[in-house]
N, C-alpha and C positions, 0 to 999 in steps of 0.2 A: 313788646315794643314795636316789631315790626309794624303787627297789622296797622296799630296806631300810624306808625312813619308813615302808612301806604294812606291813612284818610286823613293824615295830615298835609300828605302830597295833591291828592286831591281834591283837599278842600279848596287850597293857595287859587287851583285857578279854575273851580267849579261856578262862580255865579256868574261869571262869563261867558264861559260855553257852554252850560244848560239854558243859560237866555238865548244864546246866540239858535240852538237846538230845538228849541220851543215854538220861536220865530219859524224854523223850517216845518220842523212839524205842523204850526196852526194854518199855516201860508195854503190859497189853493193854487202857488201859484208852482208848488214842487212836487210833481205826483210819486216821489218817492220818499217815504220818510225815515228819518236815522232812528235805531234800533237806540236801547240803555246801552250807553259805553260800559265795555268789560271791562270793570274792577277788581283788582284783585284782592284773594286774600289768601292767608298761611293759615291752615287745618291745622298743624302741630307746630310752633312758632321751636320749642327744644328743637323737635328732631328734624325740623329744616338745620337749625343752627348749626349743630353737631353732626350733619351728616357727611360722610366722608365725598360722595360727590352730591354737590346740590345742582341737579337739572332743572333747567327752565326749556320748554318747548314752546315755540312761537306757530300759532297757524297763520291763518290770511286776515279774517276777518270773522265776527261773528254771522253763522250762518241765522239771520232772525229769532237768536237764541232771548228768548222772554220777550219777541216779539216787540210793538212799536213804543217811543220813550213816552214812560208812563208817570214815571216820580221822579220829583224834585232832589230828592232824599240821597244825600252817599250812603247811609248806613242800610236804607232799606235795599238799593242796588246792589250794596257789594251782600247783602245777606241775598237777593236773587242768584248771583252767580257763585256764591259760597253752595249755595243745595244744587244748583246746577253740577258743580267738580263736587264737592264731599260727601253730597247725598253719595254719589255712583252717579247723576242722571244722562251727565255725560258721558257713562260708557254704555246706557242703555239706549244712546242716542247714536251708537253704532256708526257704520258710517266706513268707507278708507281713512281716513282722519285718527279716527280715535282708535280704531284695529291697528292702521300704520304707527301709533305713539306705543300700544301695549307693546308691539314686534319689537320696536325700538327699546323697551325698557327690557323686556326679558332675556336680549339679545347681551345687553350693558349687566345684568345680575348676572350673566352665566358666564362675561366675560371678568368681572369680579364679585365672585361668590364672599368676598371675604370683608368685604368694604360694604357701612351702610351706606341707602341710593335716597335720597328724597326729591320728590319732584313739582314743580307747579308748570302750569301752562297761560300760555297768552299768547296775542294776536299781536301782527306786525300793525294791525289797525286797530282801534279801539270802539268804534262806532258806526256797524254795519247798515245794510238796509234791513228794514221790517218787511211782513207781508205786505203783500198790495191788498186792496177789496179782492181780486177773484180767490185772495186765499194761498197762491203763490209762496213758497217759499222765497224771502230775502236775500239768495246767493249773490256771490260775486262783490266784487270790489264797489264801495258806493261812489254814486256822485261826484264830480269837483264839487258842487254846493256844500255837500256836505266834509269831504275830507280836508278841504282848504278850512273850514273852520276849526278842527281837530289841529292840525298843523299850524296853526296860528294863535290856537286858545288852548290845547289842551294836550303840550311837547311832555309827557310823562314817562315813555318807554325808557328813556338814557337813566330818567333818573329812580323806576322802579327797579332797572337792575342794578343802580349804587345802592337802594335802602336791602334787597334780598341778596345780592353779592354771591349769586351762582358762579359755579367752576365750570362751568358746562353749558353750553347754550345751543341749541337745535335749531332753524328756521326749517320748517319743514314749508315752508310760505312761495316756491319757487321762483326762478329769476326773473319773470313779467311783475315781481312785486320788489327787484332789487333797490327800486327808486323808493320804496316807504323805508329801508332799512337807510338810504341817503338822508331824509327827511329827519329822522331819529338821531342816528350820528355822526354824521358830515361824512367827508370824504374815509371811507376804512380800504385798508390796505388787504386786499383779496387775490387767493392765488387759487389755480385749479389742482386737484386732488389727482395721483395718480395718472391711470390712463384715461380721467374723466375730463370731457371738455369744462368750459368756463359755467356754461349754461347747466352742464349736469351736476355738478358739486362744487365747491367750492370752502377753505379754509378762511374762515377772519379772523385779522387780527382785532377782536377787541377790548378797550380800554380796561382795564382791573380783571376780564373772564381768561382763567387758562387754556379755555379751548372753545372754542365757536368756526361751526360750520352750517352752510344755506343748499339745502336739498329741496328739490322738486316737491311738489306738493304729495301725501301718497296716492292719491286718485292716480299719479302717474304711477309710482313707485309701484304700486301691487300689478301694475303691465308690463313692468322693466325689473327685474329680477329684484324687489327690495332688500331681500337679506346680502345681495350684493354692494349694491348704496351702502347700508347703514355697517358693514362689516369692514370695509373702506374706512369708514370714519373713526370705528373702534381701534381698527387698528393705527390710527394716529395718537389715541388721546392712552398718556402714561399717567395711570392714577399709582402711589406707594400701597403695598399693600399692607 
């Protein structure tokens, strides 16, 4: 039932921002066009359910992952970024990112060897930039054209985490993106970690998650000691063993 929960989340408010989306994409009047929003979905919907910590890890955006919005379709979308995460293609798609998430997970099994871990990932954005024509990689945060549409037609993040209801929540999205976690859940209650300033780590309280923290992106983290960052965090969060 989840996966179902997550395309019946997005269907509610899909024929309005994939027009709204389509309109940007056909336009000459935006020389950047928004990527397929990343949809989710659960690979093993039990042993999400039943796992003793369920992680959700949040990046930035999608880096032009399946490239510019091509179908109308949720089910053909979310089966794009289902082979993207479940194939593997996204850990052969390498990167700080996706090395910085394995670090993260192997660090969290060795600090509970005894607890099952299941994990999904997603973005503090949902619908990046595509290539340009020179072929360019899509990086970086997209457009106001674009993300004010997202934020007005397509508010899903608060309510993807009531239908998956992870214990655990990572923003590995750093604080020049603190204003899309504002955008998602209003004002949250944020304290600094340790001897780390505001901008370097950061604790949140949020709604129904027993433990959420906002770390630097790892592009930074693999320059600044990461097993420092993410061993800071471990050592806040008390999972029963």
């Amino acid at each position: 039932m989840l996966n179902q929960n997550l395309v019946d989340l997005y269907a509610f408010y899909w024929h309005n921002y994939q027009s709204s989306l389509q309109k940007i994409s056909n336009s000459n009047a935006f020389s950047i066009k928004p990527t397929n929003p990343y949809l989710l979905h659960v690979k093993n919907e039990e042993k999400w359910k039943n796992a003793d910590i369920r992680l959700m890890v949040f990046g930035q955006e999608t880096n032009s992952w399946y490239d510019n919005l091509t179908d109308n379709d949720i089910t053909s979308i979310v089966g794009k970024y289902k082979e993207f995460v479940d194939s593997g293609d996204c850990w052969k798609y390498g990167g700080p990112f996706w090395n910085g998430v394995k670090r993260f997970e192997t660090l969290l099994n060795n600090k509970f060897p005894n607890l099952s871990i299941s994990s999904i990932y997603n973005n503090v954005v949902k619908t990046g930039k595509a290539k340009g024509q020179n072929g360019k990689e899509g990086k970086g945060l997209p457009p106001d054209y674009i993300y004010d549409e997202e934020k007005k037609l397509f508010p899903v993040i608060r309510k993807e985490i009531a239908i998956l209801k992870p214990n655990l929540v990572l923003f590995l999205s750093g604080p020049n993106r603190d204003f899309t976690l504002d955008t998602s859940f209003g004002e949250l209650n944020k304290s600094s970690l340790n001897n780390y300033s505001y901008r370097q780590l950061i604790k949140i309280d949020l709604l129904d998650v027993e433990f959420a923290f906002r770390t630097y992106h790892p592009n930074y983290l693999w320059r600044n000691n990461i097993n420092g960052y993410f061993n800071s965090i471990l050592d806040e969060i008390k999972f029963c063993s």
